[in-house]
C-alpha positions as CSV (number, residue, x, y, z in Angstrom):
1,X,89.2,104.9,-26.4
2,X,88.1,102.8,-23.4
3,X,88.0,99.5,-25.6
4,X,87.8,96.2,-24.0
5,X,90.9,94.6,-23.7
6,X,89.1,91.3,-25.0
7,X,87.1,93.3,-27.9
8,X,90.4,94.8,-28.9
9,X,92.2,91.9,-29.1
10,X,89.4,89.7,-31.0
11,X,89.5,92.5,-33.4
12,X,93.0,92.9,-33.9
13,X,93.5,89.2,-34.8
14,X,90.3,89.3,-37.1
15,X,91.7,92.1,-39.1
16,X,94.8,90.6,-39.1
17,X,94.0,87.6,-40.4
18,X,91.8,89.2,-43.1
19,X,94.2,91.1,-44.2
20,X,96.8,87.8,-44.5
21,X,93.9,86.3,-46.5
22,X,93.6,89.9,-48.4
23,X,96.9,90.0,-49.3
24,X,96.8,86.3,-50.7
25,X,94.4,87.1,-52.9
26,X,96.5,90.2,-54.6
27,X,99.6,88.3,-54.8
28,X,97.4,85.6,-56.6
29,X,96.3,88.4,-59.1
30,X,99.5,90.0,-59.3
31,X,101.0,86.9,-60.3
32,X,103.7,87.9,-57.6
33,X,106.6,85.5,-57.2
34,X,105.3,82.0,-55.4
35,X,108.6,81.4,-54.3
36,X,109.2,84.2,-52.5
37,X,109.6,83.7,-48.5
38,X,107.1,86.1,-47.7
39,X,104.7,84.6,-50.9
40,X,105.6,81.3,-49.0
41,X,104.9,82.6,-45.3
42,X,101.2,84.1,-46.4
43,X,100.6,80.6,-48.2
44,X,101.5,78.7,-45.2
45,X,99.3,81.2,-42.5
46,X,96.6,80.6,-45.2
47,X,96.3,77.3,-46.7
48,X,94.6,74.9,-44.2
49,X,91.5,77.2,-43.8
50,X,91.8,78.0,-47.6
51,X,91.9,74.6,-49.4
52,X,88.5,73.1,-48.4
53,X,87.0,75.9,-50.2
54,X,89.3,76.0,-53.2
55,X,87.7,72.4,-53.5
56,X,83.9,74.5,-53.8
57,X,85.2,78.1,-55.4
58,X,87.6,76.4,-58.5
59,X,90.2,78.9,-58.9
60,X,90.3,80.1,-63.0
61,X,93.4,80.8,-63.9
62,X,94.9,84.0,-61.7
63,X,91.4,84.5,-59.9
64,X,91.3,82.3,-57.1
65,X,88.2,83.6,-54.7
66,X,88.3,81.1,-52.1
67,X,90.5,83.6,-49.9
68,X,88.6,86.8,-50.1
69,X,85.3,84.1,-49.6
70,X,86.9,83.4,-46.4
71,X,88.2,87.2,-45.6
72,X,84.5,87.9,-45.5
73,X,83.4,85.4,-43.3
74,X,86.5,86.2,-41.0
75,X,84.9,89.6,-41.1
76,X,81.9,88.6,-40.2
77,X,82.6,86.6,-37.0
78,X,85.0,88.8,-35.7
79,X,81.6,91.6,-35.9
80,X,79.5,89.2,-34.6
81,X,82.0,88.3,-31.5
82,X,82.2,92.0,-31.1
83,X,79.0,92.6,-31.1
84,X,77.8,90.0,-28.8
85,X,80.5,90.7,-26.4
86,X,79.2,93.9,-26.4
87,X,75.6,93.2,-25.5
88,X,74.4,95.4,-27.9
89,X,70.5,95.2,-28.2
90,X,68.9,94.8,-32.2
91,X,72.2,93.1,-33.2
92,X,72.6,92.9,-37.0
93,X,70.8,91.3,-39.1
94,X,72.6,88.8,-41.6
95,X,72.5,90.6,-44.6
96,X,74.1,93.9,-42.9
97,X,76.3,91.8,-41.5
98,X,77.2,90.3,-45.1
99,X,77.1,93.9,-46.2
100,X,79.6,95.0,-43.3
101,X,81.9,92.3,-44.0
102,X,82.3,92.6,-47.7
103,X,83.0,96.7,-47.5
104,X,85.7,95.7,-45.2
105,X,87.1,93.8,-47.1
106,X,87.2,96.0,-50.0
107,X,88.6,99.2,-47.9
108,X,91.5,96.2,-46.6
109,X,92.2,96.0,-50.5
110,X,91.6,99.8,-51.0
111,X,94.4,99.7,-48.0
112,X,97.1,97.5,-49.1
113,X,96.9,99.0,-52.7
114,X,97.4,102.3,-50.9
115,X,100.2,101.1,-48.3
116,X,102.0,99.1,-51.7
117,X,102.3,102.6,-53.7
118,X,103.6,104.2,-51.0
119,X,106.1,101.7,-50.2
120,X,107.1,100.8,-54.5
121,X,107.6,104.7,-54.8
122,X,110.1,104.9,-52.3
123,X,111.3,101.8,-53.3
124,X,112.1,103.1,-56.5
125,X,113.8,106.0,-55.3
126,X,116.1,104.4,-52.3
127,X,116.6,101.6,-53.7
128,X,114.8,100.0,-57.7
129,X,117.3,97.7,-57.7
130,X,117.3,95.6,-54.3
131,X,117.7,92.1,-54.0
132,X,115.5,91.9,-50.8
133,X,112.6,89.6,-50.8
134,X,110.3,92.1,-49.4
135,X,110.7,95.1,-52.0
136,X,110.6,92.8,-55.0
137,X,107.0,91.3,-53.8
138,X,105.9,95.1,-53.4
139,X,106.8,96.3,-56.8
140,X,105.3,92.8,-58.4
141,X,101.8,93.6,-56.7
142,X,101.7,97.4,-57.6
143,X,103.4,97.0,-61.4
144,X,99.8,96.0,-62.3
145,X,98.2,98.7,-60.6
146,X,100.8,101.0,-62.2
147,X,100.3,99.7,-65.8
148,X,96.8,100.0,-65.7
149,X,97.5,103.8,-64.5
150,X,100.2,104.5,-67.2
151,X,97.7,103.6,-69.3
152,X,95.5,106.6,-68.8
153,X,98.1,108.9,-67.7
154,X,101.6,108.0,-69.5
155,X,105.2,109.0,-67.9
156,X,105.8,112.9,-68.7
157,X,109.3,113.6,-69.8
158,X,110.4,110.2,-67.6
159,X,108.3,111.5,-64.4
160,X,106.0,109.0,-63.8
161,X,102.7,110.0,-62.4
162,X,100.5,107.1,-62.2
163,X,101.1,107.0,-58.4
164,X,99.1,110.1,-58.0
165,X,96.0,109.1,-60.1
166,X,96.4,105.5,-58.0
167,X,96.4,107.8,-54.5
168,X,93.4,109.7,-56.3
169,X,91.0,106.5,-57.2
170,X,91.4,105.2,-53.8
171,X,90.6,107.9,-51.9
172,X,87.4,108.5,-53.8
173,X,86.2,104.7,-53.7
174,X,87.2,104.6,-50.1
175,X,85.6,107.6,-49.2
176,X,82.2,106.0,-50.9
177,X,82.4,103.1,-49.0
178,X,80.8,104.5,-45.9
179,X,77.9,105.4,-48.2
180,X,77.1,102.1,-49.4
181,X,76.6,101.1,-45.6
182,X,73.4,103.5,-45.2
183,X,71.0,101.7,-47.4
């Protein structure tokens, strides 16, 4: 509770420029509409750090890995500014680091797939229909997600319940991920 104000706000614009970089990513894979505003704000926040690794990490086809490469290392120097700010003694090593960097990344994705349901299933019921640019990039990055669900649970008498085994997966993985720090 009694952060630093410096700590706090180093970390708060680490996360959310991971998260920017996150969110790249899944509209990348979602095949989400490049010409939307907010497609073309997150390109713009994004592109200069992101092309010189494009140029290392070829993107194939819908899988481009050059922004989660560089999520993680955001992730990682926003820790190690953290931690060095906070004078902690037997700082970490480089491969927890690494290890630190790449589950937080995963829980961001865990996160925005969870945030996206949310926000596509009210969507659907308020409003399936709306011309906004902001409701139609949700419901392009979670209509995969929701396929691949429908797949194992189909719509019941036109109730669609893939939202439910969606909630379910990520709380499992994202309750495992703490796990996979205490190696």
């Amino acid at each position: 509770m009694g952060q630093d104000p410096i700590t706090l706000i180093i970390r708060t614009l680490g996360e959310l420029y991971a998260f920017i970089l996150v969110l790249r990513f899944l509209l990348q894979l979602a095949r989400a509409d490049y010409y939307n505003p907010i497609s073309q704000a997150v390109v713009r926040l994004t592109q200069p750090p992101v092309r010189p690794l494009q140029m290392l990490f070829r993107p194939r086809g819908r899988f481009d890995a050059s922004p989660l490469v560089l999520a993680v290392a955001v992730k990682a120097v926003t820790l190690l500014i953290i931690v060095s700010l906070a004078n902690i003694s037997g700082a970490l090593t480089a491969v927890q680091l690494l290890a630190y960097s790449v589950v937080g990344v995963i829980d961001s994705i865990l996160t925005i797939y969870f945030w996206a349901v949310i926000g596509a299933v009210i969507i659907s019921w308020v409003s399936p229909d709306s011309p906004h640019p902001a409701p139609q990039l949700l419901l392009q990055l979670t209509e995969p997600l929701f396929a691949l669900a429908r797949k194992v649970i189909p719509p019941i008498g036109g109730l669609d319940l893939s939202p439910i085994l969606i909630f379910l997966v990520i709380q499992i993985l994202q309750s495992q991920l703490g796990r996979l720090l205490a190696f």
